[in-house]
N, CA, C and O atoms as a GROMACS GRO file, in nm:
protein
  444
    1UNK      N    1   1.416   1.328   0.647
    1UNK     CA    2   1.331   1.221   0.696
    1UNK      C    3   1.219   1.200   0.596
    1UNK      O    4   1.151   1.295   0.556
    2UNK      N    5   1.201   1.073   0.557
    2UNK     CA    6   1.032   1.035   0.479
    2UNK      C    7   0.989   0.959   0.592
    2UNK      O    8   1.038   0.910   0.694
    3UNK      N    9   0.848   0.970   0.517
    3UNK     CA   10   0.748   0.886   0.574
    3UNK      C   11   0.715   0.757   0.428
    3UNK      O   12   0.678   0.800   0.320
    4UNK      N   13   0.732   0.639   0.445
    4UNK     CA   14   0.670   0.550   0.400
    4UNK      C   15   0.533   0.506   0.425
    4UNK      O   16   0.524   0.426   0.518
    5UNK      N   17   0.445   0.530   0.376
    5UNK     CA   18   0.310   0.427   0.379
    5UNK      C   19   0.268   0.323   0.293
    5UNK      O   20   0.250   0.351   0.174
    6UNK      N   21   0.242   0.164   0.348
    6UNK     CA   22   0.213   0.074   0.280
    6UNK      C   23   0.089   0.046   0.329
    6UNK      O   24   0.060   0.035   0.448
    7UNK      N   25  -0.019   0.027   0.192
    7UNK     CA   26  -0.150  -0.021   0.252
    7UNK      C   27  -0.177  -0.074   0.165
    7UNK      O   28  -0.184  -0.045   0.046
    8UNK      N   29  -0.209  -0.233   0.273
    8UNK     CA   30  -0.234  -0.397   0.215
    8UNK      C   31  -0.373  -0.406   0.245
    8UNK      O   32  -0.436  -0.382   0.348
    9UNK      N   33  -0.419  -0.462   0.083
    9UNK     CA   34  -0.549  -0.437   0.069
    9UNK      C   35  -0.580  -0.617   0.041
    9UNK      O   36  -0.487  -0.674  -0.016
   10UNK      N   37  -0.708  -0.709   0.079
   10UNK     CA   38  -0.684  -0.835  -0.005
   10UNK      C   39  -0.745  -0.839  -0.158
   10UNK      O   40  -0.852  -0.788  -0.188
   11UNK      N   41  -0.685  -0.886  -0.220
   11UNK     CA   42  -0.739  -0.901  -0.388
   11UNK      C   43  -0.856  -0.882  -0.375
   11UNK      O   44  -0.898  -0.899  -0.260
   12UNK      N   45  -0.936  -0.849  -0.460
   12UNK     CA   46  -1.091  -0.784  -0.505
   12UNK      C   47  -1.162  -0.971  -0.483
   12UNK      O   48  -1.246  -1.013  -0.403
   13UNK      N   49  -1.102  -1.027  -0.567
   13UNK     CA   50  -1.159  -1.166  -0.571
   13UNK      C   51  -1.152  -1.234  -0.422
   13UNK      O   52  -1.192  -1.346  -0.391
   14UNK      N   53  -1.112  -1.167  -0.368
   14UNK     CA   54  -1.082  -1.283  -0.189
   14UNK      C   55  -1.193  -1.225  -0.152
   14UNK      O   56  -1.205  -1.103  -0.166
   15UNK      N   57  -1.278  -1.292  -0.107
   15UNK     CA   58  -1.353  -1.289   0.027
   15UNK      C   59  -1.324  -1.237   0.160
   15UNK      O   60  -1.248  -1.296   0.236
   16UNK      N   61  -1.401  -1.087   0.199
   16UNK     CA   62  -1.341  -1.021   0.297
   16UNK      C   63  -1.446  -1.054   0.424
   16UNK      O   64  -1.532  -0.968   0.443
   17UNK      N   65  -1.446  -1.183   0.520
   17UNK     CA   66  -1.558  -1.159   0.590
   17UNK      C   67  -1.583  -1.027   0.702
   17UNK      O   68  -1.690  -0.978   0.737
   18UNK      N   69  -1.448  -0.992   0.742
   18UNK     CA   70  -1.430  -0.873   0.819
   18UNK      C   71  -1.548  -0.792   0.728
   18UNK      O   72  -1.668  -0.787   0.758
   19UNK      N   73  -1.486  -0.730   0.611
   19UNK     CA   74  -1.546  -0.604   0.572
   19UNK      C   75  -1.655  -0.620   0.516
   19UNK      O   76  -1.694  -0.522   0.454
   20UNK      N   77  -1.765  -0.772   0.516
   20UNK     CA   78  -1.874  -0.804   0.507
   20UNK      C   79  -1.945  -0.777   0.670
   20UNK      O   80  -2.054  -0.722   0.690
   21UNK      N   81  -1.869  -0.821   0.753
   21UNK     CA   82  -1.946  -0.797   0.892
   21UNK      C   83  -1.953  -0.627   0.941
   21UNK      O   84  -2.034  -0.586   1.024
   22UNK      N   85  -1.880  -0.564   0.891
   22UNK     CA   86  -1.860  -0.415   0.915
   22UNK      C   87  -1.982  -0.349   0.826
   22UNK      O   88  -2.049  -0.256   0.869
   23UNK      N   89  -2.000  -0.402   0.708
   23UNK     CA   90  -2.128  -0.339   0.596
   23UNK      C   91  -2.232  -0.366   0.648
   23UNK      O   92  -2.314  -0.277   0.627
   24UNK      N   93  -2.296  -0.497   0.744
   24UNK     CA   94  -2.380  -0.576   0.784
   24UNK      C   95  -2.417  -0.486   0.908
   24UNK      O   96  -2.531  -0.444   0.925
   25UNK      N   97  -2.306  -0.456   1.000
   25UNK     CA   98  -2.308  -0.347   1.111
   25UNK      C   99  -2.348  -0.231   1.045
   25UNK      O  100  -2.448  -0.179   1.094
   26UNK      N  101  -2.318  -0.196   0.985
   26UNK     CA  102  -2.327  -0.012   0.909
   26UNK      C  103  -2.466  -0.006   0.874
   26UNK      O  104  -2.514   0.096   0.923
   27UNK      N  105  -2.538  -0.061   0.820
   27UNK     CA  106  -2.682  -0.113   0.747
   27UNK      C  107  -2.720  -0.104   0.931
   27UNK      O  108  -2.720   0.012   0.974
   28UNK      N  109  -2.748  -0.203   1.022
   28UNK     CA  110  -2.818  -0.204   1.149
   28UNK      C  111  -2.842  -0.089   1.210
   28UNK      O  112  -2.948  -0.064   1.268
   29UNK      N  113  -2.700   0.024   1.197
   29UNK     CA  114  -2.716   0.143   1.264
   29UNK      C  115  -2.710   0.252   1.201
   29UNK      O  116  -2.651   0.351   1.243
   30UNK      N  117  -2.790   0.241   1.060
   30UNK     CA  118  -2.884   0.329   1.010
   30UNK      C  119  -2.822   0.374   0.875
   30UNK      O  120  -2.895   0.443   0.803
   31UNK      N  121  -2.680   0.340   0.827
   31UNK     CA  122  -2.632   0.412   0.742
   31UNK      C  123  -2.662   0.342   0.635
   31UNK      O  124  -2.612   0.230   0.645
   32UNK      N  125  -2.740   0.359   0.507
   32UNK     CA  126  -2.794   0.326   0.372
   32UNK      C  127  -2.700   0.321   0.292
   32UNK      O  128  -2.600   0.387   0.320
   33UNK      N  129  -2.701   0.240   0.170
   33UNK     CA  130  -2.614   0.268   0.045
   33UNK      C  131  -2.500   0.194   0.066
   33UNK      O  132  -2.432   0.187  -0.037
   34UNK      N  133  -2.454   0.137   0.158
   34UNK     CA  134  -2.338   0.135   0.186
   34UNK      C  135  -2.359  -0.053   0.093
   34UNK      O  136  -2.432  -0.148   0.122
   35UNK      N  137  -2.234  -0.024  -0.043
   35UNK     CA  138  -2.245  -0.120  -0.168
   35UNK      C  139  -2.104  -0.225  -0.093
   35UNK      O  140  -2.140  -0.343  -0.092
   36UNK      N  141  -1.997  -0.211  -0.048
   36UNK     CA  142  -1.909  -0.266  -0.032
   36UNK      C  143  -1.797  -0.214   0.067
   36UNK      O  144  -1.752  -0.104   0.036
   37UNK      N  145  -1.739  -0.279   0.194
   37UNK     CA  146  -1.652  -0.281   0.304
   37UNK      C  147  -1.509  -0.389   0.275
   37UNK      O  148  -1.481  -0.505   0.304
   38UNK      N  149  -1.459  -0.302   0.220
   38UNK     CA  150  -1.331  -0.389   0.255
   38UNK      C  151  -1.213  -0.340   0.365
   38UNK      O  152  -1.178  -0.224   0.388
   39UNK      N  153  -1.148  -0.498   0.441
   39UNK     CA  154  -1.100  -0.388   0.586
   39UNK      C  155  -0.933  -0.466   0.488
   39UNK      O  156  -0.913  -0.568   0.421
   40UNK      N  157  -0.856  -0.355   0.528
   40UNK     CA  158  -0.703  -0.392   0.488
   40UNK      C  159  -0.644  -0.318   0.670
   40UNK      O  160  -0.686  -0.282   0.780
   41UNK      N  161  -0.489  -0.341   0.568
   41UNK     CA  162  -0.389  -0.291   0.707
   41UNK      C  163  -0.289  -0.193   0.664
   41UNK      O  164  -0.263  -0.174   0.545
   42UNK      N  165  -0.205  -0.099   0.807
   42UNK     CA  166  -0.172  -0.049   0.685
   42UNK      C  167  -0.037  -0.047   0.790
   42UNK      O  168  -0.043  -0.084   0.907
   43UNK      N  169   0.111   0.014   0.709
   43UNK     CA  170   0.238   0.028   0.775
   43UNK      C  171   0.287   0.129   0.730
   43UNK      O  172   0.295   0.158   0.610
   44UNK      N  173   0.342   0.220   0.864
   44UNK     CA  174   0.375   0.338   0.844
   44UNK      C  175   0.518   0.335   0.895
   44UNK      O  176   0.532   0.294   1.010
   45UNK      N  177   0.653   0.381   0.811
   45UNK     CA  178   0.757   0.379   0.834
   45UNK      C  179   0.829   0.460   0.815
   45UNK      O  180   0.856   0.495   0.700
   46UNK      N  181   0.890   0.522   0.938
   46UNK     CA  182   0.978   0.638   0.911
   46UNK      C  183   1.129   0.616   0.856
   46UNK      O  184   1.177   0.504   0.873
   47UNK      N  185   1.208   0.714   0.793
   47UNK     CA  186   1.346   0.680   0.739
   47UNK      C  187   1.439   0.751   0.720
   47UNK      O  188   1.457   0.816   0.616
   48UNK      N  189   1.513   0.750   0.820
   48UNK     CA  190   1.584   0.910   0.830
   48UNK      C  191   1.687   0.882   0.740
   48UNK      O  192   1.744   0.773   0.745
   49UNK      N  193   1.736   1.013   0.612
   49UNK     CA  194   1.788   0.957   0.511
   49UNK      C  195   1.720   1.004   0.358
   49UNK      O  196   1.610   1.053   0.333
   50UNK      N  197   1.822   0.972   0.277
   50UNK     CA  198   1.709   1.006   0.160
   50UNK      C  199   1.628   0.890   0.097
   50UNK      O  200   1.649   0.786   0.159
   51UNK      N  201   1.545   0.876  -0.004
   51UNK     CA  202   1.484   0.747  -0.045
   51UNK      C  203   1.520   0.814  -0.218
   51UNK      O  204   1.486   0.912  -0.285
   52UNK      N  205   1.603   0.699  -0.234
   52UNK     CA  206   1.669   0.693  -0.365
   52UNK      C  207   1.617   0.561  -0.438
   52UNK      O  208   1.550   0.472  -0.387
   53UNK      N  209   1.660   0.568  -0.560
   53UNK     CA  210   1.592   0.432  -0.637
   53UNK      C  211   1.634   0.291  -0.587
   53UNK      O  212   1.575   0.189  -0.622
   54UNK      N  213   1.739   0.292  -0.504
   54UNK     CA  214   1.791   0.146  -0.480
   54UNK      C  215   1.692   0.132  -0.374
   54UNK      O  216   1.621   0.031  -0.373
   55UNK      N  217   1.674   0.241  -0.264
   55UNK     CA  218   1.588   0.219  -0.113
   55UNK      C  219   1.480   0.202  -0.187
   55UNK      O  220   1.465   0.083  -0.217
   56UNK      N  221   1.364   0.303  -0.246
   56UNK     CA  222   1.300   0.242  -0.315
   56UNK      C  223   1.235   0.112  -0.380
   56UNK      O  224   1.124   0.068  -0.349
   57UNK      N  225   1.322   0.054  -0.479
   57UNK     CA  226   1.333  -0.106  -0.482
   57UNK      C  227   1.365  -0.194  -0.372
   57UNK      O  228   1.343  -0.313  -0.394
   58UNK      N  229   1.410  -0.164  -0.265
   58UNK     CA  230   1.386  -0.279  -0.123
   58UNK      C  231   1.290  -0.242  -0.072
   58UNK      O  232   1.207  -0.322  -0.029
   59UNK      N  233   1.275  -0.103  -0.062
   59UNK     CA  234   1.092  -0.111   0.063
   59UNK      C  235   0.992  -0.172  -0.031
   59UNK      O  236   0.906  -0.237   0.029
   60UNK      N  237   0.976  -0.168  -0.190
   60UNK     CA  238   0.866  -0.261  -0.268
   60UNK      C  239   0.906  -0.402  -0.234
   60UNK      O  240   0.812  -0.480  -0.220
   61UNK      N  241   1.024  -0.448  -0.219
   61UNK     CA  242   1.044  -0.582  -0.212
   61UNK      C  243   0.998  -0.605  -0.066
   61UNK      O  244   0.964  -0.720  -0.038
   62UNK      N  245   0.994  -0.517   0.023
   62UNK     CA  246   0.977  -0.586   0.177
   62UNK      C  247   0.841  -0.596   0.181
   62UNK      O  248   0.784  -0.683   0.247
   63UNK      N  249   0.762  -0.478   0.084
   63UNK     CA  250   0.609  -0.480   0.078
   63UNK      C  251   0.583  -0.561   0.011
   63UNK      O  252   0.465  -0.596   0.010
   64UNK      N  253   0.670  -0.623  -0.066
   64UNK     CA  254   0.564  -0.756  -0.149
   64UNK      C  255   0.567  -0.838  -0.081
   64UNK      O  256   0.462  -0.899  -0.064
   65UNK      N  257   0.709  -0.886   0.003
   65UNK     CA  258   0.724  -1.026   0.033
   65UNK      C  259   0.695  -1.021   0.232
   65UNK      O  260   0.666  -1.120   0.300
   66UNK      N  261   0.706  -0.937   0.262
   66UNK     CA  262   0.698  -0.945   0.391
   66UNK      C  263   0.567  -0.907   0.472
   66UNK      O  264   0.504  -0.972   0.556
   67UNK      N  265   0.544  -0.752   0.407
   67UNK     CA  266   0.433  -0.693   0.462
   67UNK      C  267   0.272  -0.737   0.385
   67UNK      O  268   0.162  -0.691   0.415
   68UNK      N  269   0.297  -0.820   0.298
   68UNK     CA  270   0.169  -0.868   0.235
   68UNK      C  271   0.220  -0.976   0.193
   68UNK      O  272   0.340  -0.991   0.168
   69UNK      N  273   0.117  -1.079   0.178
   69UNK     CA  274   0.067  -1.191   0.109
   69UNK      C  275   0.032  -1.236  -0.012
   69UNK      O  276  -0.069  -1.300  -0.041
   70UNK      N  277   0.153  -1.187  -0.110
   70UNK     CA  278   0.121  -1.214  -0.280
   70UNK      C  279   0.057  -1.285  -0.314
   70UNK      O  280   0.026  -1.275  -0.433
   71UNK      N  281   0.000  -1.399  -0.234
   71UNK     CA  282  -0.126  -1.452  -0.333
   71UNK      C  283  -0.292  -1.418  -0.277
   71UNK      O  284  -0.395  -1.458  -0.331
   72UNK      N  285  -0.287  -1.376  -0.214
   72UNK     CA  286  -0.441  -1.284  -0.176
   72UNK      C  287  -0.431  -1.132  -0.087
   72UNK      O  288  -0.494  -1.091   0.010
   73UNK      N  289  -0.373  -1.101  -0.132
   73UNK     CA  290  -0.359  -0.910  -0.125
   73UNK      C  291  -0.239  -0.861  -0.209
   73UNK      O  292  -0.146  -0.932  -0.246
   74UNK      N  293  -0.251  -0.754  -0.230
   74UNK     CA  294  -0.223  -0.630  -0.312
   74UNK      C  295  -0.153  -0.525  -0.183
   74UNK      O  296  -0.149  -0.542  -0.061
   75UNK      N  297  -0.104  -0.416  -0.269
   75UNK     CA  298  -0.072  -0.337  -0.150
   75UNK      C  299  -0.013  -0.235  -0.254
   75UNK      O  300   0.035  -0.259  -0.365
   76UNK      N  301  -0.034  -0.088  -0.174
   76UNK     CA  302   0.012   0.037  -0.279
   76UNK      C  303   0.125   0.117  -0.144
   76UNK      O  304   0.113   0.108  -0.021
   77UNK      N  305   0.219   0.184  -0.219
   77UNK     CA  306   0.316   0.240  -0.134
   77UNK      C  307   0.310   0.368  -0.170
   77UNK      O  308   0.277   0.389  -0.287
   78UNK      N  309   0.337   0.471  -0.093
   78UNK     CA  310   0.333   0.611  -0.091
   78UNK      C  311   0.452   0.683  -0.023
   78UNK      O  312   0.464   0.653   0.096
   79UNK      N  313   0.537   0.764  -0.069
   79UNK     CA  314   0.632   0.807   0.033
   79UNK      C  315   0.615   0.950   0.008
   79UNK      O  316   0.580   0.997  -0.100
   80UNK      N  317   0.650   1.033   0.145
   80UNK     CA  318   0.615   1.139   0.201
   80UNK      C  319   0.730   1.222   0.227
   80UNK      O  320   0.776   1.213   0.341
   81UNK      N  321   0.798   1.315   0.131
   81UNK     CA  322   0.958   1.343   0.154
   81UNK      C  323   0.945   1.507   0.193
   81UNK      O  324   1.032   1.592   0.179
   82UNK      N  325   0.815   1.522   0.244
   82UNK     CA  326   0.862   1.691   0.223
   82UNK      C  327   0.861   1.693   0.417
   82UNK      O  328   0.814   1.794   0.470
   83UNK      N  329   0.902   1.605   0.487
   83UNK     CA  330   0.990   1.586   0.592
   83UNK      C  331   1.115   1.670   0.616
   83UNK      O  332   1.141   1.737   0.716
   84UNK      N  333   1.193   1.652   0.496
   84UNK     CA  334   1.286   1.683   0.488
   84UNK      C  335   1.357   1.723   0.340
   84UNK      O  336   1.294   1.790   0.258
   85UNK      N  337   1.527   1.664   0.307
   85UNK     CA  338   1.564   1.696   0.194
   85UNK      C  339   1.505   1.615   0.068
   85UNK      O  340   1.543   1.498   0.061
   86UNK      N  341   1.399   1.670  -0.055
   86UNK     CA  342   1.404   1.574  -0.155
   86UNK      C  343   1.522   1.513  -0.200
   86UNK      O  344   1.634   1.557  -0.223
   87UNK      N  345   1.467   1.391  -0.206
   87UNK     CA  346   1.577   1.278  -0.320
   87UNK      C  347   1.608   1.351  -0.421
   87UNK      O  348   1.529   1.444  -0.437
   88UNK      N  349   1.705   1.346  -0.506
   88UNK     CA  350   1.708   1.356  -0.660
   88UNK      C  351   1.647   1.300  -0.788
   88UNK      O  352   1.686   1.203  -0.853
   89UNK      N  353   1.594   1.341  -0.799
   89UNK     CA  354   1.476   1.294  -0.927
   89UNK      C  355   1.351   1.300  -0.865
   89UNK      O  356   1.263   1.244  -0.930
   90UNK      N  357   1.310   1.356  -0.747
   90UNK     CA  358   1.195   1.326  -0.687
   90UNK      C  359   1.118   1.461  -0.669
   90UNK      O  360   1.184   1.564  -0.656
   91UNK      N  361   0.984   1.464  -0.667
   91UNK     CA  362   0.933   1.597  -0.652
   91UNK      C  363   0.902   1.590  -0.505
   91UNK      O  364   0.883   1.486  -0.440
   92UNK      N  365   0.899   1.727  -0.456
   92UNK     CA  366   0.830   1.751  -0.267
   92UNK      C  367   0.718   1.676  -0.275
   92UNK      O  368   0.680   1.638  -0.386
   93UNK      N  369   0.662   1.650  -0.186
   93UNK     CA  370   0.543   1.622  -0.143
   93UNK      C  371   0.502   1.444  -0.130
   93UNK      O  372   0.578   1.360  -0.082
   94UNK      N  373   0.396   1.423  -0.174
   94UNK     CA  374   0.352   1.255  -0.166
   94UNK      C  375   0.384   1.204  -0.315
   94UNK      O  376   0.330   1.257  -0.412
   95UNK      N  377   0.476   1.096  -0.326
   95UNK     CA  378   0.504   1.007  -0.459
   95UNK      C  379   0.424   0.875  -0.427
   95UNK      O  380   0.466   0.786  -0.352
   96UNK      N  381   0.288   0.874  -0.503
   96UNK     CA  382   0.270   0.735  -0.464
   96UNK      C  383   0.351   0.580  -0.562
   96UNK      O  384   0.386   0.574  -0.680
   97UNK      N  385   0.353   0.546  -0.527
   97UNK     CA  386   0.437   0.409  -0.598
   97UNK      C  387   0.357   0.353  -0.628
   97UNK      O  388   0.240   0.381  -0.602
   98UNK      N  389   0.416   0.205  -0.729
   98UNK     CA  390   0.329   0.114  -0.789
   98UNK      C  391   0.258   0.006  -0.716
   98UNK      O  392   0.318  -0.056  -0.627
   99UNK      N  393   0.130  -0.023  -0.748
   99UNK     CA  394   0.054  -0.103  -0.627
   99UNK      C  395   0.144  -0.265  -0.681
   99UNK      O  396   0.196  -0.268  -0.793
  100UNK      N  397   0.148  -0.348  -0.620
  100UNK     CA  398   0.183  -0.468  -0.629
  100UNK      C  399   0.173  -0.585  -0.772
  100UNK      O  400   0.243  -0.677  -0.815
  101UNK      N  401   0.064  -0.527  -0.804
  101UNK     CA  402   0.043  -0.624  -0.936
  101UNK      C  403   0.122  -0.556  -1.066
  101UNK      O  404   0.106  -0.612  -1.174
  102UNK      N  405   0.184  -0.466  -1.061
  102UNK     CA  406   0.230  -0.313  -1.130
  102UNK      C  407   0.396  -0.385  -1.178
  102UNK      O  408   0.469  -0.416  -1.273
  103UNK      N  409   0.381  -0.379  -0.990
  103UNK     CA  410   0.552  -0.408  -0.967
  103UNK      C  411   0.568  -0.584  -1.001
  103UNK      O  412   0.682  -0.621  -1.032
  104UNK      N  413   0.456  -0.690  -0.993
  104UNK     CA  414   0.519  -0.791  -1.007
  104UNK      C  415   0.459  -0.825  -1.207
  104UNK      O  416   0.502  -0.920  -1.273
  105UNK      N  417   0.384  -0.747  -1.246
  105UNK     CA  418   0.406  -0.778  -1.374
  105UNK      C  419   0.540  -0.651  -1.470
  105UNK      O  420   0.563  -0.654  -1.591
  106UNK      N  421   0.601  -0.561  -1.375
  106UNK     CA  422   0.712  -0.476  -1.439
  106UNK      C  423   0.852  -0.644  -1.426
  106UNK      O  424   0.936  -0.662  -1.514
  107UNK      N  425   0.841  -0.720  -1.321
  107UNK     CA  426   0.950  -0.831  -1.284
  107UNK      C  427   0.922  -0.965  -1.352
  107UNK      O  428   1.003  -1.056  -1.341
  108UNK      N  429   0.802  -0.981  -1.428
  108UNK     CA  430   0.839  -1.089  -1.476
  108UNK      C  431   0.919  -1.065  -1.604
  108UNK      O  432   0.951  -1.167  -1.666
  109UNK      N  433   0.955  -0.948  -1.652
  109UNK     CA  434   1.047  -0.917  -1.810
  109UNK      C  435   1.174  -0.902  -1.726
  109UNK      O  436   1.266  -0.853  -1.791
  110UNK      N  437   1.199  -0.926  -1.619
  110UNK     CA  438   1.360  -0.960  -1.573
  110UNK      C  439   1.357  -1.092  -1.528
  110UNK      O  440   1.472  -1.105  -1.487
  111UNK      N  441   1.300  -1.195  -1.510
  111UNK     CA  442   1.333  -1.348  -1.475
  111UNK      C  443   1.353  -1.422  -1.632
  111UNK      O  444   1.380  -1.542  -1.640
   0.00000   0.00000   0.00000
């Protein structure tokens, strides 16, 4: 069994009013310093099975195109295999993957 984690963050350049109203709150009830709040989301998916390079390349594709919004968020993937049996080629523990801008400038040298 892995654990998949995807966490969709919006681009640095988007305007987060959420995580402006959360900094604005944090400041009222006493906490100082506080420079920047950004709020994202996140998806946690279990997968009974191994995660090999082909699974791999579809859970980035479901995280680019499904679970985030390629033109104002980003998103980084992490998988969690010491569940169970490692993949082959894979070490125990947490592999984090490539965040989104990683994976869509590795795809424009295949179109």
């Amino acid at each position: 069994m892995a654990r998949v984690v995807v966490d969709v963050m919006l681009k640095p350049e988007i305007l987060d009013p959420q995580g402006r109203a959360v900094q604005g709150a944090l400041g009222r009830i006493g906490l100082t310093g506080v420079v920047d709040v950004r709020q994202g989301k996140q998806f946690v998916i279990d997968i009974d099975g191994e995660i090999d390079d082909d699974v791999l390349a579809q859970l980035h594709e479901i995280a680019a195109n499904l679970l985030c919004n390629p033109v104002i968020e980003n998103y980084e993937m992490s998988v969690d295999v010491t569940g169970g049996a490692t993949p082959a080629g894979e070490h125990q523990g947490t592999f984090v993957g490539a965040s989104s801008d990683a994976v869509a400038h590795a795809n424009e040298g295949q179109q």
